[in-house]
TIKOL-728033 format. One record per residue (C-alpha): x, y, z; residue in three letters; residue number from 1. Coordinates in Angstrom, 2 decimals. Example, Ala and Ser with C-alpha at 12.3 -4.5 7.8 and 13.67 -1.06 7.14 Angstrom:
2
+---------+---------+---------+------+-----+
!       x !       y !       z ! rest !  nr !
+---------+---------+---------+------+-----+
!   12.30 !   -4.50 !    7.80 !  ALA !   1 !
!   13.67 !   -1.06 !    7.14 !  SER !   2 !
+---------+---------+---------+------+-----+
END
This chain:
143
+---------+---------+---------+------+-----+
!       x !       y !       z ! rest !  nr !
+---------+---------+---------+------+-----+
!   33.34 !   -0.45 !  -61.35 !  UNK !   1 !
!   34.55 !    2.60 !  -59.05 !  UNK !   2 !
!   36.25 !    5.18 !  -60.87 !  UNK !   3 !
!   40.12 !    5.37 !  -60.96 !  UNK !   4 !
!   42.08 !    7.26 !  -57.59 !  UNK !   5 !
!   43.11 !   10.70 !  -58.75 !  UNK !   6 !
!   46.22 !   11.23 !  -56.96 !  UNK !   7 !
!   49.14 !   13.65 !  -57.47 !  UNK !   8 !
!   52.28 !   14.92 !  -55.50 !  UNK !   9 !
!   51.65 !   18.19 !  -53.89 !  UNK !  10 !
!   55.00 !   19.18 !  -52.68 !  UNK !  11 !
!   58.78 !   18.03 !  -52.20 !  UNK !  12 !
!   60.54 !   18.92 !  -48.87 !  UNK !  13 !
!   63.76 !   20.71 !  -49.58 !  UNK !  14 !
!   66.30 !   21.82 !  -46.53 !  UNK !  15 !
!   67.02 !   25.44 !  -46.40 !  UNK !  16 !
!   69.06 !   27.54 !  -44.21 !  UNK !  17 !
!   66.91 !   30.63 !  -43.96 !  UNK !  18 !
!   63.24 !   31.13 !  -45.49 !  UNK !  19 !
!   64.18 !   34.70 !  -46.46 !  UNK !  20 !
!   67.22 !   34.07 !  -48.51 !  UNK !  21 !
!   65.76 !   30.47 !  -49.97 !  UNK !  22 !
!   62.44 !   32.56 !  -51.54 !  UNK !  23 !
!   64.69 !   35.22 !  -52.64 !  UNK !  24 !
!   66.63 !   32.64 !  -54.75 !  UNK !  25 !
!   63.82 !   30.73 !  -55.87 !  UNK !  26 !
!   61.50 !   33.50 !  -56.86 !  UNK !  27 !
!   64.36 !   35.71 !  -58.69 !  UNK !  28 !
!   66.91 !   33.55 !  -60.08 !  UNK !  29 !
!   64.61 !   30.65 !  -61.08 !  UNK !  30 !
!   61.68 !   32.64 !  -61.27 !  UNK !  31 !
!   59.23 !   30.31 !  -59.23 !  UNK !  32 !
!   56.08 !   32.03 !  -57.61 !  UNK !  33 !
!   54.96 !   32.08 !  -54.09 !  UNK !  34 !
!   52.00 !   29.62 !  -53.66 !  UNK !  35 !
!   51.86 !   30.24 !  -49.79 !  UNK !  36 !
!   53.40 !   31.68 !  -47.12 !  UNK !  37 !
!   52.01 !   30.99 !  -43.70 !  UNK !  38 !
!   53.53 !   30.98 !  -40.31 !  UNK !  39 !
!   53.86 !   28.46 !  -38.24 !  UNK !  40 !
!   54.04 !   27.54 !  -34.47 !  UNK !  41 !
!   57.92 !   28.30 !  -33.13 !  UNK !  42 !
!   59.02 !   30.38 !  -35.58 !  UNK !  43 !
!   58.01 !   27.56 !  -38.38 !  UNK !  44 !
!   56.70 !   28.72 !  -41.89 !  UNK !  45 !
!   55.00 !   27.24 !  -44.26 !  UNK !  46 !
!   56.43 !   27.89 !  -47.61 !  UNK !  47 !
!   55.42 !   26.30 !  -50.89 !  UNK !  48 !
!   56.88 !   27.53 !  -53.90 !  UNK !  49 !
!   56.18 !   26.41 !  -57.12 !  UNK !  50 !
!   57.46 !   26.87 !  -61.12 !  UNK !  51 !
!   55.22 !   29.79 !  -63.03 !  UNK !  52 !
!   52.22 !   27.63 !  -64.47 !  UNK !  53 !
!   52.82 !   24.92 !  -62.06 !  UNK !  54 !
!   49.52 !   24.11 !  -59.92 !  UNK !  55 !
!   50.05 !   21.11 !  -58.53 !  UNK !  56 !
!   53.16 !   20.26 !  -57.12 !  UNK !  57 !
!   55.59 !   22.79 !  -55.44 !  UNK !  58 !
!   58.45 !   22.66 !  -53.17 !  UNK !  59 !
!   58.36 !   23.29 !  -49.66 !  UNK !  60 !
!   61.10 !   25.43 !  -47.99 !  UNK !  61 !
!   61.84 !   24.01 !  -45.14 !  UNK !  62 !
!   64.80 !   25.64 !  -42.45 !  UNK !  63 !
!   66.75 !   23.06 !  -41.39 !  UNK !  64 !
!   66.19 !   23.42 !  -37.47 !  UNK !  65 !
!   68.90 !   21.05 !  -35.70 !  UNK !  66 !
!   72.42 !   19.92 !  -37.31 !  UNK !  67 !
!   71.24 !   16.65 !  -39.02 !  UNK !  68 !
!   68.98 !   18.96 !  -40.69 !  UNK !  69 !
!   71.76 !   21.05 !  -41.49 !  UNK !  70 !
!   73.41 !   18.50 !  -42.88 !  UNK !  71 !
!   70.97 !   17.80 !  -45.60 !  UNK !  72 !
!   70.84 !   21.20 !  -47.14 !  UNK !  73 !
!   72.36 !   20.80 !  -50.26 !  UNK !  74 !
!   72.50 !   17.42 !  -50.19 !  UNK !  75 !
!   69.53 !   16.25 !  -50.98 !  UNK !  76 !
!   69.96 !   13.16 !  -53.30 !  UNK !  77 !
!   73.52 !   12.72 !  -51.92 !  UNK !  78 !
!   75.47 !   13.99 !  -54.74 !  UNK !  79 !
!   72.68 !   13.11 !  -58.01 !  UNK !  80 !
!   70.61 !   15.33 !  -59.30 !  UNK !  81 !
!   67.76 !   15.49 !  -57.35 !  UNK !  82 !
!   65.20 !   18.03 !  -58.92 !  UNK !  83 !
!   63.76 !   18.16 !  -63.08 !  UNK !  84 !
!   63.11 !   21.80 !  -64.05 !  UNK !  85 !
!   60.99 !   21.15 !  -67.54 !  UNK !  86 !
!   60.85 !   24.72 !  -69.80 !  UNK !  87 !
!   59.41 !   25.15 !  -72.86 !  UNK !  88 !
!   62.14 !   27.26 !  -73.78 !  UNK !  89 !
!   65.98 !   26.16 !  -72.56 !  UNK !  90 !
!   67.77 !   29.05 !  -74.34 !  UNK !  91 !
!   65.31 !   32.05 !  -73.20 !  UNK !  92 !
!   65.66 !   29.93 !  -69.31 !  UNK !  93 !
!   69.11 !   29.02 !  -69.49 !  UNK !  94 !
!   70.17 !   32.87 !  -70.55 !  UNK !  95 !
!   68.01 !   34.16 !  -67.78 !  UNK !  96 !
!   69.02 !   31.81 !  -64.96 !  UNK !  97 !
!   72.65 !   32.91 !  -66.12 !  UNK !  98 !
!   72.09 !   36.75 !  -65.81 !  UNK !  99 !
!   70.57 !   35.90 !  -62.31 !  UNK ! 100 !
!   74.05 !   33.97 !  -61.11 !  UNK ! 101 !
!   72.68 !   30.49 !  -60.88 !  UNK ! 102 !
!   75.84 !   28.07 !  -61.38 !  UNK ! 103 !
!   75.55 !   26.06 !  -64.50 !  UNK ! 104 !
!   77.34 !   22.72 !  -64.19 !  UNK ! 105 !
!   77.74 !   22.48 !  -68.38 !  UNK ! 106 !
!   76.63 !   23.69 !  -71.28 !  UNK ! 107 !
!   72.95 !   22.70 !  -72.85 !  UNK ! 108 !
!   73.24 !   19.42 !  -74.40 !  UNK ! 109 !
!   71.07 !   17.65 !  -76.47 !  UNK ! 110 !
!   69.80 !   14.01 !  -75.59 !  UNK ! 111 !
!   67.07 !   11.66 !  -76.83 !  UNK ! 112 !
!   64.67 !   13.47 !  -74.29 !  UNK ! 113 !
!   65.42 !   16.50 !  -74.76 !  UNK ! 114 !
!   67.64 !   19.29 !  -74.53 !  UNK ! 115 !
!   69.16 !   19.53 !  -71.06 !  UNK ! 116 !
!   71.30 !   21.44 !  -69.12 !  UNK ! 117 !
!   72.95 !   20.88 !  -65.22 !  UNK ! 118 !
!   72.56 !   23.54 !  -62.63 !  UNK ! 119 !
!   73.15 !   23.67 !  -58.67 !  UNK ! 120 !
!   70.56 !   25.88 !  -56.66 !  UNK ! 121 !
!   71.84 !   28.24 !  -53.79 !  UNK ! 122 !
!   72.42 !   24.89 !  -51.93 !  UNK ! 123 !
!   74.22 !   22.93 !  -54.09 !  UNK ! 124 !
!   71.49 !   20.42 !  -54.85 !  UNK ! 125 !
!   71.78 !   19.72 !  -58.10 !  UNK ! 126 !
!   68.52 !   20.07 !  -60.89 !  UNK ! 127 !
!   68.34 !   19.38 !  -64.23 !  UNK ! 128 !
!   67.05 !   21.45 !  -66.64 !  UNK ! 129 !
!   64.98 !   20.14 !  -69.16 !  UNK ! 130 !
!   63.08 !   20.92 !  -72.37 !  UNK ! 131 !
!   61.72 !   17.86 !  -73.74 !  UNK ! 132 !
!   61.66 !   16.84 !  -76.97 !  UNK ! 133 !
!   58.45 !   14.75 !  -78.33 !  UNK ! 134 !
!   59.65 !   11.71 !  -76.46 !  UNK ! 135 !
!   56.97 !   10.33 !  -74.64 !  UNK ! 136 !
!   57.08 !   11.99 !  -70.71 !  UNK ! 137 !
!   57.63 !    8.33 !  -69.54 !  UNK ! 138 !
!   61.32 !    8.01 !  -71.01 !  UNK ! 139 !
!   61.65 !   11.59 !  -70.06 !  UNK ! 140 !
!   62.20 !   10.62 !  -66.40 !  UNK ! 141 !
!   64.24 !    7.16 !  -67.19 !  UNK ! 142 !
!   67.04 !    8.75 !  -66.32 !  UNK ! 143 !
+---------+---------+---------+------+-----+
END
């Protein structure tokens, strides 16, 4: 019998409006590292950035280059929240996301997951910030 497929994400395109001002945001206020930063052909970059400790999948910072584009930043689940931010620590997270300006939509809450709290990046998208409680990861994502 062959052995299983090992598959995994590797990144998730998100609209920006400027490369600069997008890794500035994600770097400082949510504290994500640079995994690469290469340029591209016609003023294109390539820019992955990814949660400290993440390795496998990042997001990709991509400038919205024509107005449907344009359209989509901020928008990129149409209103839901699009992105899942897991922490090991909410309170230490949530306190230094605050400091950093980063709009909270509500107060931490506690659910059967987890503990959980709403937040909208420099866009508008909105993300969810999570840390989960022993509930196995499946039902984390349920919902």
């Amino acid at each position: 019998m062959a052995s299983p497929m090992k598959q995994f994400v590797s990144a998730v395109t998100i609209m920006v409006r400027d490369y600069d001002e997008a890794i500035a945001y994600y770097t400082q206020a949510l504290g994500f590292e640079i995994a690469e930063d290469a340029p591209q052909t016609a003023g294109k970059r390539w820019v992955l950035v990814r949660p400290p400790g993440a390795n496998e999948c990042g997001l990709l910072l991509a400038k919205a280059k024509n107005e449907e584009e344009r359209k989509a930043v901020g928008c990129q689940a149409g209103g839901r929240v699009c992105f899942f931010l897991h922490t090991d620590d909410l309170v230490r997270d949530y306190a230094r996301m605050k400091a950093w300006g980063v709009r909270f939509r509500e107060e931490p809450r506690n659910e059967p997951y987890g503990r959980v709290a709403v937040f909208e990046d420099l866009y508008g998208n909105k993300w969810d910030l999570i840390q989960p409680s022993s509930v196995p990861e499946k039902l984390v994502m349920r919902r």
